[in-house]
C-alpha positions as CSV (number, residue, x, y, z in Angstrom):
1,X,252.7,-26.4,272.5
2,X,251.0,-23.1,272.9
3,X,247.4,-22.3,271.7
4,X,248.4,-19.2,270.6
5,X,246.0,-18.2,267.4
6,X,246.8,-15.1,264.8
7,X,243.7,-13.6,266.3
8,X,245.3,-13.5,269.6
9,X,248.0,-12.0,268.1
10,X,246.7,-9.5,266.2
11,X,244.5,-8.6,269.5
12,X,247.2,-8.2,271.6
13,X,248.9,-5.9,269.1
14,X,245.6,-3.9,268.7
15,X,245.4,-3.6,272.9
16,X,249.3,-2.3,273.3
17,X,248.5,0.0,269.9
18,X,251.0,-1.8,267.5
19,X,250.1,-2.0,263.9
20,X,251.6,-5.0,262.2
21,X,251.3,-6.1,259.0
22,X,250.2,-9.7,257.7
23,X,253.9,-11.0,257.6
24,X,254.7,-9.5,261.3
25,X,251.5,-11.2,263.1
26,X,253.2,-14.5,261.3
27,X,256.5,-13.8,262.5
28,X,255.6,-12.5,265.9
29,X,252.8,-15.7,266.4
30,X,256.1,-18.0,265.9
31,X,258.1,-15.9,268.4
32,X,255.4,-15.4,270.5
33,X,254.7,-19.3,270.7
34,X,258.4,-19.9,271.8
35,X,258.0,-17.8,274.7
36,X,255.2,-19.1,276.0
37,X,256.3,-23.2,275.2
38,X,259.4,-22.1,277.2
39,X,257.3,-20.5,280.0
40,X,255.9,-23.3,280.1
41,X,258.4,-25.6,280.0
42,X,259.7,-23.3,283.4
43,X,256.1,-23.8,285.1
44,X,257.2,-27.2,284.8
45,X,260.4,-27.6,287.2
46,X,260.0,-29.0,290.8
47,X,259.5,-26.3,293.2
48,X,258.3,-28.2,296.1
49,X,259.7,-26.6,299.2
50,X,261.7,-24.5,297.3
51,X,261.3,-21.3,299.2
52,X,260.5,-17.7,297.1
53,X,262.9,-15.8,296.8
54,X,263.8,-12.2,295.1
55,X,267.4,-12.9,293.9
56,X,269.1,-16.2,292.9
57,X,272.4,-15.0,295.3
58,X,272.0,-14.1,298.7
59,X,271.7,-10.2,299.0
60,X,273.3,-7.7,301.8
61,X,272.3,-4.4,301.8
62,X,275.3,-2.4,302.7
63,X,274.3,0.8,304.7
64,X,275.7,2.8,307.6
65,X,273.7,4.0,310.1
66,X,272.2,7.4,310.3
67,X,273.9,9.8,313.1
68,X,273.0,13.5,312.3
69,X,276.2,14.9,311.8
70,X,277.1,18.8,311.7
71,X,276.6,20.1,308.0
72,X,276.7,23.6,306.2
73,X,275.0,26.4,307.8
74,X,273.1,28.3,304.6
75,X,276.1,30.8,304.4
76,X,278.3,28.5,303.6
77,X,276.3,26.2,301.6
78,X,275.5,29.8,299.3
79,X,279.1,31.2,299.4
80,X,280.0,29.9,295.6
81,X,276.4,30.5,294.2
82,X,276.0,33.3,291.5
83,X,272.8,34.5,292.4
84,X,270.9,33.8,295.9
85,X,267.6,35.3,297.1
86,X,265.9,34.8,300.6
87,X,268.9,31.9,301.8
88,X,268.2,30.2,298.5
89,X,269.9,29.2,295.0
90,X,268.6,32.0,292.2
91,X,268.3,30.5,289.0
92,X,266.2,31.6,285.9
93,X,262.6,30.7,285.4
94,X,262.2,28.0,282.4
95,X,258.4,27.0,283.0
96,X,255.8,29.9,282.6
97,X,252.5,29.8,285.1
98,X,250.2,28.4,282.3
């Protein structure tokens, strides 16, 4: 069983900025005490040489290697654009300098 108080409720509500009223701290101190029994409950399991791991399947990270390959020369890359300046895409300003 947790040792979780209405204090420490209402103080971690006042640290992330909530504002609860008396009924929530009592609902959220009962759901907030089932979290951390089953936590702890968790904590419990045998883990001896069990090793770390990031992902309960293994993971293969399917990628292909990186050849430089011939791509668009600017010309070609601007030859459906509307508007182009400089070798460049021209679109409108939508942030001002302030």
């Amino acid at each position: 069983m947790s040792s979780l108080s209405r204090d420490d409720v209402a103080h971690l509500a006042d640290l992330a900025r909530i504002d609860l009223s008396d009924a929530e701290l009592d609902r959220m101190l009962g759901e907030l005490t089932v979290i951390l029994d089953s936590v702890a409950r968790v904590q419990q399991a045998p883990t001896d040489g069990v090793e770390p791991m990031s992902h309960p399947l293994p993971l293969t990270n399917v990628t292909r290697p990186d050849v430089v390959r011939p791509g668009l020369t600017a010309e070609q890359a601007l030859s459906g654009a509307p508007q182009r300046e400089q070798q460049r895409f021209s679109v409108p300003r939508i942030l001002t300098e302030d």
